[in-house]
C-alpha positions in Angstrom: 84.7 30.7 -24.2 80.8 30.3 -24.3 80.5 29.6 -20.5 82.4 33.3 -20.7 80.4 34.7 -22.9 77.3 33.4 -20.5 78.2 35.0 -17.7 79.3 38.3 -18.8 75.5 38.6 -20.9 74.2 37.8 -17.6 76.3 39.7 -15.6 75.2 42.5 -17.7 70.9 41.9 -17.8 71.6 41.8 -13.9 73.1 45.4 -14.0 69.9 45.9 -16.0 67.7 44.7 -14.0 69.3 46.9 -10.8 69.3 49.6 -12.1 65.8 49.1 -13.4 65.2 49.0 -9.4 67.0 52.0 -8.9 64.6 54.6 -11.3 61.5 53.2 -9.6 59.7 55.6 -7.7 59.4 56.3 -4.5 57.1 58.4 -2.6 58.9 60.6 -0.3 57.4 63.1 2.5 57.3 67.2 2.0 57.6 70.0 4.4 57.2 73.8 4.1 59.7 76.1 6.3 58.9 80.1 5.4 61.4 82.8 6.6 59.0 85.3 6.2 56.1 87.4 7.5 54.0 86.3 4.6 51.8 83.4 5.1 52.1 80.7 2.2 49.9 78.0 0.9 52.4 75.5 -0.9 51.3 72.5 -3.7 54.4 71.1 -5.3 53.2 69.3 -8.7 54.8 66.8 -11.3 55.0 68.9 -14.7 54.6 65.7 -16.3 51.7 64.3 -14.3 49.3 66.3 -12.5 48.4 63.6 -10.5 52.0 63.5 -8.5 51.1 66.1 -6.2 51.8 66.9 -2.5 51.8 70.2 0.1 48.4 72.0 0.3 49.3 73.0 3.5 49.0 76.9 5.2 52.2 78.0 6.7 52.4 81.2 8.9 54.8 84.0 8.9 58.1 82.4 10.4 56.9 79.1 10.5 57.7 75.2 9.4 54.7 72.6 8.2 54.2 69.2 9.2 54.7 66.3 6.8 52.5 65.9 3.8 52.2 62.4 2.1 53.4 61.7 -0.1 55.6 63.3 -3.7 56.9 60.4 -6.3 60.4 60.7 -7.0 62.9 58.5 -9.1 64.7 55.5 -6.6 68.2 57.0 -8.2 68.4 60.9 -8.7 69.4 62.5 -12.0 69.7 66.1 -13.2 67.3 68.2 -15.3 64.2 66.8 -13.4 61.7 69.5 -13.2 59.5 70.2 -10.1 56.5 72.7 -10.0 55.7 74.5 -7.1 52.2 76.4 -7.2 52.2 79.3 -4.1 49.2 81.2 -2.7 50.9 84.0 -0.6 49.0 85.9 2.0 50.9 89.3 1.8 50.6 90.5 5.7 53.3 93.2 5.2 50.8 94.6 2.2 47.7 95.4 3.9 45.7 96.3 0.7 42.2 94.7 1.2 39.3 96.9 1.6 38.8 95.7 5.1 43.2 96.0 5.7 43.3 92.4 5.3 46.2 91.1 3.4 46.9 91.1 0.0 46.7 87.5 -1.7 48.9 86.7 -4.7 49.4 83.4 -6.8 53.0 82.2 -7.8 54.0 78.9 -10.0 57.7 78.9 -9.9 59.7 75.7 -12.1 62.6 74.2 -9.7 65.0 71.6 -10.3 64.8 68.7 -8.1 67.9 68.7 -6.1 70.0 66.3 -5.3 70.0 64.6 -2.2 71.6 63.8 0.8 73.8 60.6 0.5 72.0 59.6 -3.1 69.0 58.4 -1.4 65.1 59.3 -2.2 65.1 61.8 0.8 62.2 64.5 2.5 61.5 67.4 0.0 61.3 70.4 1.6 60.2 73.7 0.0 62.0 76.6 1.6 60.5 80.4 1.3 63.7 82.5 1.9 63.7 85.8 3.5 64.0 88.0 0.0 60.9 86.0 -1.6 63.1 83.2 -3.6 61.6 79.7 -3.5 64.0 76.5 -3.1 63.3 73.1 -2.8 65.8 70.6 -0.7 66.1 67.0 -0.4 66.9 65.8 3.1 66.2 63.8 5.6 67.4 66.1 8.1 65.9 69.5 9.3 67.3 72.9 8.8 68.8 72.9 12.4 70.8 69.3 11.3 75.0 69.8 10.2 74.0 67.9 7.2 70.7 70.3 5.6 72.5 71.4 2.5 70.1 74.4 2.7 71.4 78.2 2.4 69.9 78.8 5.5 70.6 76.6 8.7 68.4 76.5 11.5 64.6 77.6 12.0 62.8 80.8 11.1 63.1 83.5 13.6 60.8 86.2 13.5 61.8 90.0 12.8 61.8 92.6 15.1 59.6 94.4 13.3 56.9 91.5 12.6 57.5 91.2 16.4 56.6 94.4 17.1 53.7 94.3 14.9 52.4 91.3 17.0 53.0 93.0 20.1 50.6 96.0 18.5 48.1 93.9 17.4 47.6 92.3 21.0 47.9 95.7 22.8 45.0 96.9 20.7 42.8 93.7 21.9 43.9 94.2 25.4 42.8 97.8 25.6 39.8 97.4 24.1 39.3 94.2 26.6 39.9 96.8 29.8 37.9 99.8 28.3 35.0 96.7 27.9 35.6 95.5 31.5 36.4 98.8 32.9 32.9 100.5 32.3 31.3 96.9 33.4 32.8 98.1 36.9 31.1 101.8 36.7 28.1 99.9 35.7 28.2 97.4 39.2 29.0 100.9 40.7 26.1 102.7 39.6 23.2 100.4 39.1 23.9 97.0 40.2 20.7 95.2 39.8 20.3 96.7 36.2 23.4 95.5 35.1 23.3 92.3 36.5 19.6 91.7 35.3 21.6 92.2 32.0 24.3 89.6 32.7 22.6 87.1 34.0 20.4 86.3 30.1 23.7 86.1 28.7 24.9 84.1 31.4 21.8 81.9 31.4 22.8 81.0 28.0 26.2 80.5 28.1 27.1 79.4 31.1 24.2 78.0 33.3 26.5 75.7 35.4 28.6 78.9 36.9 25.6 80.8 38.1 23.1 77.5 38.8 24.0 78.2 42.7 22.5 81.7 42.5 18.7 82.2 42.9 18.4 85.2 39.9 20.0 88.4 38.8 18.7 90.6 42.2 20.8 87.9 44.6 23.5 89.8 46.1 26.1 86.6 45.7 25.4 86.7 42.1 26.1 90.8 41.8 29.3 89.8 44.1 30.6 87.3 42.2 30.0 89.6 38.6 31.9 92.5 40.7 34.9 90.5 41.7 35.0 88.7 38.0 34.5 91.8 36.6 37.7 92.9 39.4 40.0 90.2 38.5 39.9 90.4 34.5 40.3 94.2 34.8 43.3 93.6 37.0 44.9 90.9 35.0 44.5 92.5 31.6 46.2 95.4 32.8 49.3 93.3 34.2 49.4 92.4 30.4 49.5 94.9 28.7 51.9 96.7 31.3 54.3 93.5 30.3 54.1 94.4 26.9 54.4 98.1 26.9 57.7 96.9 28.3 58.9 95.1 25.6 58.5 98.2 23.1 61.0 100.0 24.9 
């Protein structure tokens, strides 16, 4: 009867002593994946200890982060654990600044920390969904993986409209490259020696190697090789922006 009662005391202190093991804390990896056009700046934070902190990293408009080391969790998951995630949002789709740069706004938002995959400590990652909402998941897996438990499966894809936007944005640079490049030519037309008298203290500056062959700004090489630079860029930048005009329509 006392061998009995032996056994089952230490039968129990080594169920103590497991699940002891169990709540320890483990330090588990966090990514960022934003459907959105805004750009984020994630820092997910223990309530209860400021110094439990992880993220800090920039994610663009219908992106995914990398890993950042490291968040402590409990070895064994149980509900009611808070997590707090602090947000820096870059509001591209609110061009308010005073030089039409984007809005900025600070969020802290309180989550629960989720249950994960197959009861292990698992990857937190803090999703931005496309109305706005934060969540935070706990897997090991990415989005694009059968098993995320995440409302959204696979990776951001961008809108048509933020597509669009981009495709703006680099038609303007383009156009503003060939209107550049394009009165470089009437220059080389007109006055050839000014202009390359011009080029060449820029060039001696920047980029001595490429024009170390030529003797000075009045050799006719060097004036041929600005013309036919000055040919090919024009021609190439309007092959691009001919390829996106296309994709507007």
């Amino acid at each position: 009867m006392k061998l009995k009662r032996i056994l089952k005391y230490a039968a129990l202190g080594g169920c103590v002593l497991i699940s002891a093991c169990q709540s320890e804390p483990v330090g588990v990896p966090v990514h960022a994946v934003n459907y959105t056009e805004d750009e984020i700046t994630y820092r997910i934070v223990d309530p209860k200890d400021d110094e439990n902190r992880a993220g800090g990293e920039t994610i663009n408009s219908f992106g995914a982060g990398g890993l950042m080391c490291c968040y402590s969790v409990p070895g064994k998951w149980q509900p009611g654990i808070k997590v707090e995630l602090q947000v820096e949002l870059w509001l591209t789709s609110q061009q308010n600044g005073p030089d039409g740069s984007p809005r900025r706004e600070k969020q802290t938002v309180i989550l629960d920390l989720p249950k994960p995959v197959d009861d292990e400590p698992n990857e937190l990652w803090v999703i931005r969904n496309p109305d706005g909402a934060f969540d935070l998941v706990a897997c090991n897996c990415g989005p694009s993986h059968e098993k995320w438990p995440g409302k959204i499966k696979g990776m951001p894809i961008a809108s048509e409209s933020y597509r669009r936007k981009l495709i703006r944005r680099d038609l303007a640079l383009l156009e503003d490259t060939l209107r550049t490049f394009k009165e470089a030519q009437d220059e080389l037309t007109k006055d050839p020696v000014r202009y390359a008298k011009q080029q060449w203290e820029t060039d001696s500056r920047h980029r001595r190697e490429d024009i170390s062959k030529y003797t000075g700004p009045s050799d006719k090489q060097y004036i041929a090789f600005l013309k036919a630079e000055t040919d090919e860029i024009v021609a190439s930048t309007d092959k691009k922006i001919a390829a996106l005009r296309k994709e507007t329509h």
